[in-house]
C-alpha positions in Angstrom: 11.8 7.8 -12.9 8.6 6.6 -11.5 6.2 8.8 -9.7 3.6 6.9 -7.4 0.5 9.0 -6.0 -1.5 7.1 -3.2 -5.6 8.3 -2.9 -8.3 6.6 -0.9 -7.0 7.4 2.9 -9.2 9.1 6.0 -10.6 8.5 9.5 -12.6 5.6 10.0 -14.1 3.7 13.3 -12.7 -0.2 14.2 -13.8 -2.6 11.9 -14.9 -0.7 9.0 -13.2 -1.0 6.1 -10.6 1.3 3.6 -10.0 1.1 0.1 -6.2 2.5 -1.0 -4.9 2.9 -4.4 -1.6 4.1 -6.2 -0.9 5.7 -9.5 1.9 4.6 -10.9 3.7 6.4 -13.9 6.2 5.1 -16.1 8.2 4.6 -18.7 6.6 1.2 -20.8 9.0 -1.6 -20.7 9.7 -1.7 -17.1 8.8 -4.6 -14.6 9.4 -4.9 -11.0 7.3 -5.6 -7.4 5.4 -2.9 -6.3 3.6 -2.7 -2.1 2.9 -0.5 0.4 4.5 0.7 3.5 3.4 2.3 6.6 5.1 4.1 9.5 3.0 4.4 12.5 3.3 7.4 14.9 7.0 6.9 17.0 7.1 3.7 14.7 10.0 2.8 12.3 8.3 2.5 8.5 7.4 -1.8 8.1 6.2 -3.1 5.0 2.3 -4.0 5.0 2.3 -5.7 1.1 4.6 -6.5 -1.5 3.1 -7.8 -4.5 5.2 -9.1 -7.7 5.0 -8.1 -11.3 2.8 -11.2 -12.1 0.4 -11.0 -9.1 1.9 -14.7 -8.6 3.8 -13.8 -5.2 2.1 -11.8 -2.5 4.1 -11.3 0.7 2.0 -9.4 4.0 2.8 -8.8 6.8 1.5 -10.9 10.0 -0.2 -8.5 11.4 -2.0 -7.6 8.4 -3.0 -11.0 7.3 -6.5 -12.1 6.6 -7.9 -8.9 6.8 -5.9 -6.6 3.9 -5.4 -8.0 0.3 -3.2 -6.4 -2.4 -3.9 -6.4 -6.1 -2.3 -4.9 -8.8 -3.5 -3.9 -12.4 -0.3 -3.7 -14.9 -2.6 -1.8 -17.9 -3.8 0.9 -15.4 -1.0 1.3 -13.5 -2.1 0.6 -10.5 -1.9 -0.8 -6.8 -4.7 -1.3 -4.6 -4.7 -2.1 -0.6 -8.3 -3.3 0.5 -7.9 -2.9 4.3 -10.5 -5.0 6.1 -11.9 -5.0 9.7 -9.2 -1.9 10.4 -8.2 -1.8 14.0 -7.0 1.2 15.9 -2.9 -0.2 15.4 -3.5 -0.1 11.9 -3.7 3.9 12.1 -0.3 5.0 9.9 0.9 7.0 7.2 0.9 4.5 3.9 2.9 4.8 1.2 2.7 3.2 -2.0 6.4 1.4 -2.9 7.9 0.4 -6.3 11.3 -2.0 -6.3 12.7 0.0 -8.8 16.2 0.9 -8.5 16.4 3.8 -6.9 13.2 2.6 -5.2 10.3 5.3 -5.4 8.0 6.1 -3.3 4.9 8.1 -2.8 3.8 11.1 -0.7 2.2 8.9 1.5 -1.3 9.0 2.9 -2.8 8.9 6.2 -5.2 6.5 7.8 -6.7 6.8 11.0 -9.0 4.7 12.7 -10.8 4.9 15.9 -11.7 2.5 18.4 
């Protein structure tokens, strides 16, 4: 089973910038897409980033594009969200995603920014 732990979230004004990241533990052997998710305050959860085992496809969301990049590093374990020129819409509960089957997720973390 994987376990994903998200760290980096907090309050931060319009256009400043966030940095999240997500443990992932694991069995070795095991390949699959990982991303982040948010769900905004009376908002369905959307998908933000989706990023495959190779770093060779990248999906984002529209609204998110141009301003966050996703990145993965397969011998740490690790997915990283660098959220650029935030805006107050962006404020959401993120959680860290792994296509694995189940799917996992994490806790989820919160961002808020200001405007």
């Amino acid at each position: 089973q994987v376990q994903l732990v998200e760290s980096g979230g907090g309050s931060v004004q319009a256009g400043e910038s966030l940095r999240l990241s997500c443990a992932v533990s694991d069995r070795p052997g095991r390949v699959y897409d990982l991303g982040w998710y948010r769900r905004a305050p009376g908002k369905e959860r959307e998908v933000v980033a989706i990023i495959s085992w190779t770093g060779d496809r990248i999906i984002y969301a529209d609204s998110v594009k141009g301003r966050f990049t996703v990145s993965r590093d397969n011998t740490k374990k690790t997915v990283t969200l660098q959220m650029n020129r935030l805006k107050a819409e962006d404020t959401a509960i993120y959680y860290c995603y792994a296509d694995t089957q189940p799917d996992a997720w994490g806790p989820g973390i919160q961002v808020t920014v200001s405007s």
